[in-house]
C-alpha positions in Angstrom: -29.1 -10.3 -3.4 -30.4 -12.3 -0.4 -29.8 -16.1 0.6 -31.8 -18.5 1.9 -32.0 -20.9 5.1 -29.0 -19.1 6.2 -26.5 -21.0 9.3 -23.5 -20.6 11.2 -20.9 -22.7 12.0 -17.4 -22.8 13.0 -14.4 -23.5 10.1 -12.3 -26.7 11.0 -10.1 -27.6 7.4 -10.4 -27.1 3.8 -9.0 -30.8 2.2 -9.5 -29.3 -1.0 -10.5 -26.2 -3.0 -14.5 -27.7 -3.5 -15.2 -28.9 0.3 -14.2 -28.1 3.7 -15.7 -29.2 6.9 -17.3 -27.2 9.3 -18.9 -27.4 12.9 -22.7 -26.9 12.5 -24.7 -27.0 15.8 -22.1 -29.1 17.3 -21.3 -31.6 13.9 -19.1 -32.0 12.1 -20.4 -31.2 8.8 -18.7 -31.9 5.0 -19.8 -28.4 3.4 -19.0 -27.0 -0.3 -16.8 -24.5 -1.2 -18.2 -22.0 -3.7 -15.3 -19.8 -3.9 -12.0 -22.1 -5.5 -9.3 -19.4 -4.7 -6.6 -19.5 -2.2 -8.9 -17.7 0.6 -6.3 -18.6 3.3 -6.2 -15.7 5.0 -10.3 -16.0 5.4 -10.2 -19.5 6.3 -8.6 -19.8 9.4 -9.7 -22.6 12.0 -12.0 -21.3 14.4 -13.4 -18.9 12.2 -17.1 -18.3 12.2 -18.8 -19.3 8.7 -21.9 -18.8 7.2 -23.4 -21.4 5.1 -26.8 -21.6 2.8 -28.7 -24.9 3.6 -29.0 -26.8 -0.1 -32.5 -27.9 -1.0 -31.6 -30.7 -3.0 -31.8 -33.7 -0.6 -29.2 -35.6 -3.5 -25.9 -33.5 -3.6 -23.1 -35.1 -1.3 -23.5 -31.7 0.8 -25.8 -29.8 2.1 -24.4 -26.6 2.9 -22.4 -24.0 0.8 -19.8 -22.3 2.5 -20.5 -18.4 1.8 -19.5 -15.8 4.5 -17.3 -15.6 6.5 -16.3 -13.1 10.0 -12.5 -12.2 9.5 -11.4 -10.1 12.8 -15.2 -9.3 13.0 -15.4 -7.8 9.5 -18.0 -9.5 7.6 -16.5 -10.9 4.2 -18.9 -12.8 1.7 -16.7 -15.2 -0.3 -19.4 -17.1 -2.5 -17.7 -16.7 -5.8 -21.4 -16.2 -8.2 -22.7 -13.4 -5.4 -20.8 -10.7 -7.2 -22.2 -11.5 -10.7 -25.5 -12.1 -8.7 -25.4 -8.6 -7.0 -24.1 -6.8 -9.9 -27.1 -7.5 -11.8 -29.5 -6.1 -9.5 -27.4 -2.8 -9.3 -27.0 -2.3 -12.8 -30.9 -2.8 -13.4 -31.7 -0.1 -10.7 -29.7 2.8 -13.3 -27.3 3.1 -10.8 -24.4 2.9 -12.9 -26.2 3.7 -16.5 -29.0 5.7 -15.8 -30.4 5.2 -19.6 -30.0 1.6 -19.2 -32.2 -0.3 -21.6 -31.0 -4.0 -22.5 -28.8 -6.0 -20.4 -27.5 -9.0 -21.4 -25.5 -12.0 -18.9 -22.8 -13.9 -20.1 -22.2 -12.6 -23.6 -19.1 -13.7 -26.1 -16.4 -11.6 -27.6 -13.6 -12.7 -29.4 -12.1 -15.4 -27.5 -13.8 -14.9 -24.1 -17.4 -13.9 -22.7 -18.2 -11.5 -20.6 -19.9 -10.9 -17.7 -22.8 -8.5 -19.0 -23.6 -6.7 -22.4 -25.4 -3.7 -22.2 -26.8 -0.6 -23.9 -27.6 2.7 -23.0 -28.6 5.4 -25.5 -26.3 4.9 -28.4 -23.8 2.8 -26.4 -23.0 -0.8 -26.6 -21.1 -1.9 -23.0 -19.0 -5.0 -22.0 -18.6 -5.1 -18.3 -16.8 -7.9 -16.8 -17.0 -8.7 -12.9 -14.0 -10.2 -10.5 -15.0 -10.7 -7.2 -12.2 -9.4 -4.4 -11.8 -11.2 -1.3 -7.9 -10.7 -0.2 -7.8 -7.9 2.2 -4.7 -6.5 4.2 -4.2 -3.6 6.3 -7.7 -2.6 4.8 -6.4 -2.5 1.5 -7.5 -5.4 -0.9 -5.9 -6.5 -3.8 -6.9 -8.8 -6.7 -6.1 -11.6 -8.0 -5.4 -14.2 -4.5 -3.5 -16.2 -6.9 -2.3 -15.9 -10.5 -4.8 -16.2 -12.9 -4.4 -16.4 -17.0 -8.1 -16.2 -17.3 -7.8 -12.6 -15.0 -5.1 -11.3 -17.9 -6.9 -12.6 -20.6 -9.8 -10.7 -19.8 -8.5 -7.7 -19.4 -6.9 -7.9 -23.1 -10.5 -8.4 -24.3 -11.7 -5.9 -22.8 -9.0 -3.5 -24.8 -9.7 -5.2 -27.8 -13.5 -4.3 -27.5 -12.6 -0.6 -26.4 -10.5 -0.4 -30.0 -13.5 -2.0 -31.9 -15.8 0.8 -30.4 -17.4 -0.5 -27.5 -17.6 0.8 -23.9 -15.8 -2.1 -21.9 -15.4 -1.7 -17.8 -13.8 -3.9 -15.4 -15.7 -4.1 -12.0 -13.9 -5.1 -9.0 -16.7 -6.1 -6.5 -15.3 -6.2 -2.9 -17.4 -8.4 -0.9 -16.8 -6.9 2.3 -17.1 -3.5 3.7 -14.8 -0.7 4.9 -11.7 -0.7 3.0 -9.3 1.9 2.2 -7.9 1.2 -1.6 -8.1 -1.5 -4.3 -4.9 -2.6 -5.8 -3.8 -5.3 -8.6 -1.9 -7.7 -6.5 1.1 -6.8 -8.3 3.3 -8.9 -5.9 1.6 -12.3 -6.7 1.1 -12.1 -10.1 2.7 -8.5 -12.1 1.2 -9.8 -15.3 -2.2 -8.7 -14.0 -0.6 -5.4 -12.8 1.0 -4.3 -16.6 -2.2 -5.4 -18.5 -4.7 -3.5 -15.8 -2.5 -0.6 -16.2 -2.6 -1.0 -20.2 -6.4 -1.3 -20.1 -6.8 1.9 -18.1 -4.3 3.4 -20.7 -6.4 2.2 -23.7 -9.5 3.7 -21.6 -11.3 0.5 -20.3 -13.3 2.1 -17.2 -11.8 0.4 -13.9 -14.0 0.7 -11.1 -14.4 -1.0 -7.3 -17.2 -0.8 -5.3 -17.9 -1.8 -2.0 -21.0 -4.2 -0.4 -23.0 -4.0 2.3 -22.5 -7.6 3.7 -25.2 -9.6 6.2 -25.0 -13.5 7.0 -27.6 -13.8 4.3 -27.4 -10.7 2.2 -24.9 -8.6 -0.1 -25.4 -5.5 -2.3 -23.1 -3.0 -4.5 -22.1 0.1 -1.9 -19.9 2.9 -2.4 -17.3 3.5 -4.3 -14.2 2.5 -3.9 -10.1 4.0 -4.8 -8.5 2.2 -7.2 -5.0 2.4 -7.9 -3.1 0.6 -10.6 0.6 1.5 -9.9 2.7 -1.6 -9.1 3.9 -0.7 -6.0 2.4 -0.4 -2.5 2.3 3.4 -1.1 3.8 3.7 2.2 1.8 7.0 2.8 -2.1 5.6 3.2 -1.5 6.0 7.0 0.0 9.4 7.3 -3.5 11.4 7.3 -5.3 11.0 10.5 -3.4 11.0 12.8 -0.7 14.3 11.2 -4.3 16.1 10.7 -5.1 15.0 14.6 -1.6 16.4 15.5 -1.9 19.5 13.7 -5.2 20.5 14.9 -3.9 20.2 18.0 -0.4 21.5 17.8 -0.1 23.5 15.2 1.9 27.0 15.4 -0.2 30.3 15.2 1.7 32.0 12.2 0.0 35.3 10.5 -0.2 33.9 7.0 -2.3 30.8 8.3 -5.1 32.9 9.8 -6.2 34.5 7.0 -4.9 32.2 4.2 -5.8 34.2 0.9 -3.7 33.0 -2.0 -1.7 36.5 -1.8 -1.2 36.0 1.6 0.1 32.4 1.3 2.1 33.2 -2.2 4.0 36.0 -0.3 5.1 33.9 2.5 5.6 31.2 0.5 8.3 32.9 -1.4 9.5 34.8 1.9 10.3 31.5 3.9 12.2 29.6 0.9 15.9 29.5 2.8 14.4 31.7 5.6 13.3 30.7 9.1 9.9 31.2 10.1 10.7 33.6 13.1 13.2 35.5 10.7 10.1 36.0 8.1 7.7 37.0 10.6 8.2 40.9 10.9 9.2 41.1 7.5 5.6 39.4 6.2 4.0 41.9 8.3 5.7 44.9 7.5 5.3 43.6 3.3 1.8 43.1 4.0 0.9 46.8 5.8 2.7 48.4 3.2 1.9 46.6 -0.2 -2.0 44.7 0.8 -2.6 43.1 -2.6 -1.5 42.0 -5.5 -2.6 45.3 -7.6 0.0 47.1 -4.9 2.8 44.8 -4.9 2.4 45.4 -9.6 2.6 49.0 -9.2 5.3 49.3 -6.2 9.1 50.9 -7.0 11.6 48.8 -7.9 13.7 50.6 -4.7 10.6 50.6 -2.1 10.3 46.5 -2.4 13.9 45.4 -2.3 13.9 47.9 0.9 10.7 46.0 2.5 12.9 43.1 1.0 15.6 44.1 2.7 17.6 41.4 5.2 15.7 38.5 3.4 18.6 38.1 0.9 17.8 36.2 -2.5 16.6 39.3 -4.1 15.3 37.7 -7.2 12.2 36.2 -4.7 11.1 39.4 -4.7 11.2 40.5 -8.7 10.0 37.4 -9.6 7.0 38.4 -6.5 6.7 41.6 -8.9 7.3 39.7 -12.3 3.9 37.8 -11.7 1.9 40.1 -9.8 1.9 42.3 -13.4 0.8 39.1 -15.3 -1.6 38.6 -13.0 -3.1 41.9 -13.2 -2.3 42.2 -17.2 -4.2 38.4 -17.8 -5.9 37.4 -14.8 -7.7 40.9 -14.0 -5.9 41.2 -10.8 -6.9 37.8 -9.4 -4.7 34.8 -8.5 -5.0 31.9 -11.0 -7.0 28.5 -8.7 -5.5 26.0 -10.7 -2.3 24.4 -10.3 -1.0 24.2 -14.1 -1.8 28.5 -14.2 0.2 29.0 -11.0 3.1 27.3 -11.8 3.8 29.2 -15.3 4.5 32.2 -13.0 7.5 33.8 -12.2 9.3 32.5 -9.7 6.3 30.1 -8.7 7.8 26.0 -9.3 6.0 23.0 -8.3 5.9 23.3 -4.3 5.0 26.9 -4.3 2.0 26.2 -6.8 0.7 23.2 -4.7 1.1 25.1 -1.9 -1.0 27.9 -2.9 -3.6 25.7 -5.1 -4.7 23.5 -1.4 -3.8 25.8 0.9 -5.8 29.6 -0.7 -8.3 27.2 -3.1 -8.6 23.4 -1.4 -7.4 21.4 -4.6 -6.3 18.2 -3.5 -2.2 19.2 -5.2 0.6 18.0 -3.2 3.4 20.6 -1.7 6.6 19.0 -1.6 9.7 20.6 -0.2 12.4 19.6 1.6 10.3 19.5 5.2 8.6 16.6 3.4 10.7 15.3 1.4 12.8 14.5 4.4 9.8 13.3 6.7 8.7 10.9 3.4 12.3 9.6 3.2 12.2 8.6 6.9 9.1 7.3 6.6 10.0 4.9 3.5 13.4 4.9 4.3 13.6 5.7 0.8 17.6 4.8 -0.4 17.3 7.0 -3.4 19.0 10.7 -3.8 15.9 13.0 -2.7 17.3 15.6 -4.8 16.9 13.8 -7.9 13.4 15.1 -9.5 12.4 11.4 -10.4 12.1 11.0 -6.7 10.5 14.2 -5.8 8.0 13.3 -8.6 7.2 9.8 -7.3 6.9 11.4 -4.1 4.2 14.3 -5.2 2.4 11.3 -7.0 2.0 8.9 -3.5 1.3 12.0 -1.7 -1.6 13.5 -4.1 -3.3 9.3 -3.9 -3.9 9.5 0.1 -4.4 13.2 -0.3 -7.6 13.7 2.3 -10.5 15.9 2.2 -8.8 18.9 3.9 -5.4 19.6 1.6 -4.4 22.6 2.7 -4.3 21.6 6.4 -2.9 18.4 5.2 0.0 20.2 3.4 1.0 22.5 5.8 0.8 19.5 8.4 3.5 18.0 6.4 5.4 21.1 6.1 5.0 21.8 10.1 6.1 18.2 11.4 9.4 18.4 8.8 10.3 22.2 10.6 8.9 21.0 14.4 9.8 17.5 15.0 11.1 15.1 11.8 14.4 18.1 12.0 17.0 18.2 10.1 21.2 18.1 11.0 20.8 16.6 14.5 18.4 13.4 15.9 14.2 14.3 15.0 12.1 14.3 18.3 10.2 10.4 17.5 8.6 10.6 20.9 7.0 13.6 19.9 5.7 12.2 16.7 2.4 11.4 15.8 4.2 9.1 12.5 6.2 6.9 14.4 4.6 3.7 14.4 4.6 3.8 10.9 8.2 5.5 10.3 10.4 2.4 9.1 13.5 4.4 9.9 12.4 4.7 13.6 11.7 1.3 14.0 14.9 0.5 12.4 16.6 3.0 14.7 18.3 4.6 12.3 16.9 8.3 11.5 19.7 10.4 10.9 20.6 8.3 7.8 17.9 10.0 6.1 17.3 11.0 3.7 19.4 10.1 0.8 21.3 13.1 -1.0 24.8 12.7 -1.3 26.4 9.8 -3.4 26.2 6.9 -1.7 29.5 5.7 0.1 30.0 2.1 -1.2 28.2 -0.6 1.2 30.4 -3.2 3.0 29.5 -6.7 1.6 28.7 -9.3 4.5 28.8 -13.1 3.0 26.4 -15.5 5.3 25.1 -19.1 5.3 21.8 -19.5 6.0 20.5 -22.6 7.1 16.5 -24.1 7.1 16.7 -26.5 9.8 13.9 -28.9 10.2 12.5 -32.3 11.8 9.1 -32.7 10.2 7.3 -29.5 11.0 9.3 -28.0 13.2 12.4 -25.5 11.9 15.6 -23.7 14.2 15.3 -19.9 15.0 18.0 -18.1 16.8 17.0 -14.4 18.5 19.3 -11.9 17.5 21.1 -9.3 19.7 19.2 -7.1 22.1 21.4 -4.1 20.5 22.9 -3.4 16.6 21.2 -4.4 13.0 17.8 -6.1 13.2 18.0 -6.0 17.1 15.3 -8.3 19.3 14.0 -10.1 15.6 14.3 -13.5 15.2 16.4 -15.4 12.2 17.2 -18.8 10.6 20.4 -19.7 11.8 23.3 -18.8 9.9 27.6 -18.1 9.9 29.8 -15.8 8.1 30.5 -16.8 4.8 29.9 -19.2 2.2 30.2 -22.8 3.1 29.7 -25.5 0.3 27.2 -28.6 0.6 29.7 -30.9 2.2 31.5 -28.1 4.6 27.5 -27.6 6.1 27.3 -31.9 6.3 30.8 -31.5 8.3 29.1 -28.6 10.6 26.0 -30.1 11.8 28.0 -33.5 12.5 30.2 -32.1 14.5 27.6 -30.4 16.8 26.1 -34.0 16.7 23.2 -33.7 14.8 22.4 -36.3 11.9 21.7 -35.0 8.3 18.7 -36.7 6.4 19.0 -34.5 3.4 20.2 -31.1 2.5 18.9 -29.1 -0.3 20.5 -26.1 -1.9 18.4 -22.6 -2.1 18.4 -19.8 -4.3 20.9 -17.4 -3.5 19.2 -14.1 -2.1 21.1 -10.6 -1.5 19.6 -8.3 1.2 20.5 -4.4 0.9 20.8 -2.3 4.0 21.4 1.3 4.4 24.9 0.5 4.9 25.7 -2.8 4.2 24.8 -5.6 1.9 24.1 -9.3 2.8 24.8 -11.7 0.0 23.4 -15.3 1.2 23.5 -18.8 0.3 20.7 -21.3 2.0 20.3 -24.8 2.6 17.6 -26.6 3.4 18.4 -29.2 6.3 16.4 -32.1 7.3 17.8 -33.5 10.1 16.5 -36.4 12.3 15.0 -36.3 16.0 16.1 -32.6 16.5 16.1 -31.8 20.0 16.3 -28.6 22.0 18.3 -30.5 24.2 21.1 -30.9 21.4 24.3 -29.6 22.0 23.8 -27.1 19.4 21.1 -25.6 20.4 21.8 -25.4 24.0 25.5 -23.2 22.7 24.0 -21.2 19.9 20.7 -20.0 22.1 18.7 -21.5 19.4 15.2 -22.5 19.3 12.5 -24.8 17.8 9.1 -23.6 16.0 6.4 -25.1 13.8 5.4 -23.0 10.5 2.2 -21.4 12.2 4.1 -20.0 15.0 7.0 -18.8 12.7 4.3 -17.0 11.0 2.1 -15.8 13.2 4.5 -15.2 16.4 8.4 -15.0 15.8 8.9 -11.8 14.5 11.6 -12.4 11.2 13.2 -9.6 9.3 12.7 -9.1 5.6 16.1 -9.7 4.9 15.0 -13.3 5.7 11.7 -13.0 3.6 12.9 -15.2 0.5 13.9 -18.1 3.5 10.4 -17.8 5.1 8.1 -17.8 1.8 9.9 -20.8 1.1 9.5 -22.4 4.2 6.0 -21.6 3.9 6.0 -22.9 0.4 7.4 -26.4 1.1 4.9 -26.4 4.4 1.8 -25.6 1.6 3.4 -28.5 -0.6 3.4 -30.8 1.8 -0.3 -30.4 3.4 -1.2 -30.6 -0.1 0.5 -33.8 -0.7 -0.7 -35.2 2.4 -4.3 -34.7 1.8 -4.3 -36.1 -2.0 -3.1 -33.0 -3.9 -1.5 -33.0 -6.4 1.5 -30.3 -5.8 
């Protein structure tokens, strides 16, 4: 779909969801809004817009606001472009080859869809959401909670049960992403009903556009996954694959990787170093070649080529399967992953290991390299042994699974024995993972992962206080050494004071109360310790860096920009700062006529 009369022009403010003003050729022009979401993290001041000149002379404005450049990504955020582009695509056959009638804005039940359509014998609803909200190249859908999003979606089931084809089509109006997700954070009714619909078998699908200043069209396909929680894995790919390419160790079994070859050494390094296994694989290998060999071998021969490995039963169960294999597969290993793991002696890691690594199916191997390297990662808190965890893990690990899993398995496996080690401090300077480990930026490594029963956390009581003048609220800079070191905080003391006890404080260190308002109580869990907090909000008048207060407790003053974009604030704070930002939303509202 193309525009017309295209401009650009710098973003100023948005007043209100319809109109925002923009800089056009060096004036200041009133423009409207086509897209009534949230769109704050697209509509920054400064930003360069892209706006479609109006040809009628009589509307109020003359431009509509419908592109955007975020971090020189091109993002079209006209709300009717999806519907607009959709159409086009689905009358070129790309999605329904056999497409013969389609149909806009067509009712069911209590709602109307997007499109009805048929092809051959079947009758399709196919409803359209538009996806703006991108972070870390991930977007999510919806920006903001939306009845009409949920409502939808339980149409669309009910169609599926009455015997229609129904699809849900995320449209994301911007190029180069990574994933779709439900925004299961802002709103998890959206999550649980997508992940009902895809249940019930509505089709969910994303797709990508090709986006110009005056153009957008469906591209490629996009991930989509409906769990309600964010993966912490989508980063561990390119650059373990980069490391292992270059660093990985030259080990017999990887040079010629049959699925014999990998299955024997597989089962040979369970509780055995790799330099201990090394002779043994060879001398296994020149002596019994196949899996014919290894069926027919005496009991005595292989648990003397067995001998010095200990675990003896590896080595019948090796035998155990190698007849079934020759009895029911003809000799041949078994490709797929449910087949392998029926086998003697063969469980979920050993199967995943020889499905990628012998046949290149996209199965995750977890053991307890990469359990451990996960748990660091994620500084998961749970027991890895538990097989709840191990499962979730396998799961997150099979979605970013890349295009080379056999590599990407054994680059797991390699970086758990190499460098994330066990019993003793992992060599993080040597790891290609560590700006995304959360355990090494929390310095605190060795305390994962999880297995034992927890020791009992310590339980720290604090008072948090939200002091502001106007726009402007109190940080204090923690530590340079210990918990949260170098990160920046609200203010806060040990314990639990009431509402008069904080008036009695702050007017002993001279500064004048205005208001205080109680806040939720929040709890914050570490690794070892717990922080149970009560807040206040504290409005205090003519606050002054220059107060005693400030100049003995170190701390500092900030407006809400630069406590979001610049003062780095631990998540332990998070409930304090969303509701800073909250009250700072609130009141821009307020002040420009809205209605809060």
């Amino acid at each position: 779909m193309k525009y017309d009369n295209i401009v650009d022009g710098i973003f100023r403010e948005r007043p209100n969801r319809f109109i925002a003003y923009v800089d056009i050729a060096g004036k200041r022009e009133k423009v409207h809004v086509k897209n009534t979401g949230r769109c704050k993290e697209l509509l920054q001041e400064g930003a360069q817009v892209f706006l479609e000149k109006s040809d009628n002379p009589e509307r109020s404005t003359a431009y509509d606001l419908v592109a955007v450049n975020k971090n020189g990504r091109l993002i079209n955020m006209d709300s009717q472009a999806p519907n607009r582009a959709v159409e086009e695509w689905l009358k070129k056959g790309i999605l329904f080859p056999d497409l013969s009638f389609l149909r806009p804005e067509t009712t069911f039940g209590n709602s109307r869809f997007d499109f009805y359509a048929k092809a051959g014998e079947r009758e399709i609803f196919l409803e359209v959401k538009g996806v703006t909200l991108e972070d870390e190249n991930i977007v999510y859908f919806p920006d903001a909670p939306s009845e009409r999003a949920v409502k939808h979606v339980e149409e669309l089931i009910q169609a599926k049960k009455q015997g229609y084809e129904a699809y849900l089509l995320f449209v994301v109006q911007m190029k180069d992403v990574r994933c779709f997700m439900p925004n299961a954070d802002t709103q998890p009714e959206f999550a649980e009903v997508l992940a009902r619909a895809q249940k019930e078998g509505v089709h969910i699908l994303a797709y990508d556009c090709t986006i110009e200043k005056d153009s957008m069209e469906i591209g490629e396909k996009v991930k989509v996954f409906i769990k309600n929680f964010k993966n912490h894995y989508f980063d561990i790919p390119k650059p373990l694959l980069k490391w292992y390419d270059e660093s990985r160790r030259f080990l017999p079994w990887r040079e010629d990787p049959t699925s014999y070859h990998v299955w024997v050494s597989e089962i040979m390094l369970q509780q055995t170093r790799v330099e201990a296994v090394k002779p043994y694989y060879e001398r296994f290998m020149k002596e019994l070649p196949d899996i014919k060999s290894l069926a027919e071998a005496e009991e005595e021969r292989l648990l003397k080529l067995w001998e010095g490995l200990g675990y003896y039963n590896r080595v019948r169960n090796l035998q155990k399967a190698a007849i079934r294999i020759c009895d029911e597969y003809g000799g041949e290993m078994p490709s797929d992953y449910d087949s392998l793991i029926t086998l003697s002696g063969i469980g979920s890691y050993t199967a995943g290991a020889i499905a990628s690594i012998a046949f290149g199916k996209k199965v995750p191997a977890v053991d307890g390299n990469v359990l451990r390297v996960l748990s660091r990662i994620s500084m998961l808190e749970e027991d890895i042994l538990l097989p709840k965890v191990k499962k979730q893990m396998e799961e997150e690990l099979l979605e970013v699974m890349p295009d080379r899993p056999g590599d990407f398995n054994q680059a797991m496996m390699e970086i758990g024995a190499m460098v994330c080690v066990p019993n003793g401090k992992p060599h993080c300077t040597e790891c290609p993972l560590q700006d995304i480990c959360k355990a090494h930026k929390e310095g605190c490594e060795t305390e994962y992962p999880k297995k034992d029963t927890k020791k009992a956390r310590s339980i720290e009581k604090k008072t948090v206080f939200l002091v502001q003048d106007e726009g402007r609220t109190a940080l204090h800079k923690r530590p340079d050494k210990g918990l949260l070191a170098s990160l920046y905080e609200f203010p806060n003391v040990e314990g639990h004071l009431s509402a008069s006890k904080v008036k009695t404080y702050f007017s002993e260190r001279g500064l004048h109360i205005l208001r205080i308002v109680p806040l939720p109580d929040v709890k914050h869990i570490f690794s070892h310790k717990e922080w149970h907090m009560k807040g206040f909000l504290i409005k205090v008048d003519e606050l002054s860096e220059r107060n005693e207060v400030f100049e003995k407790e170190k701390w500092i003053l900030a407006g809400t920009n630069e406590v979001e974009d610049k003062y780095p604030i631990p998540s332990a704070f998070s409930a304090y700062t969303d509701y800073l930002y909250r009250c700072t939303e609130n009141f821009s509202a307020t002040k420009n006529g809205r209605k809060k």
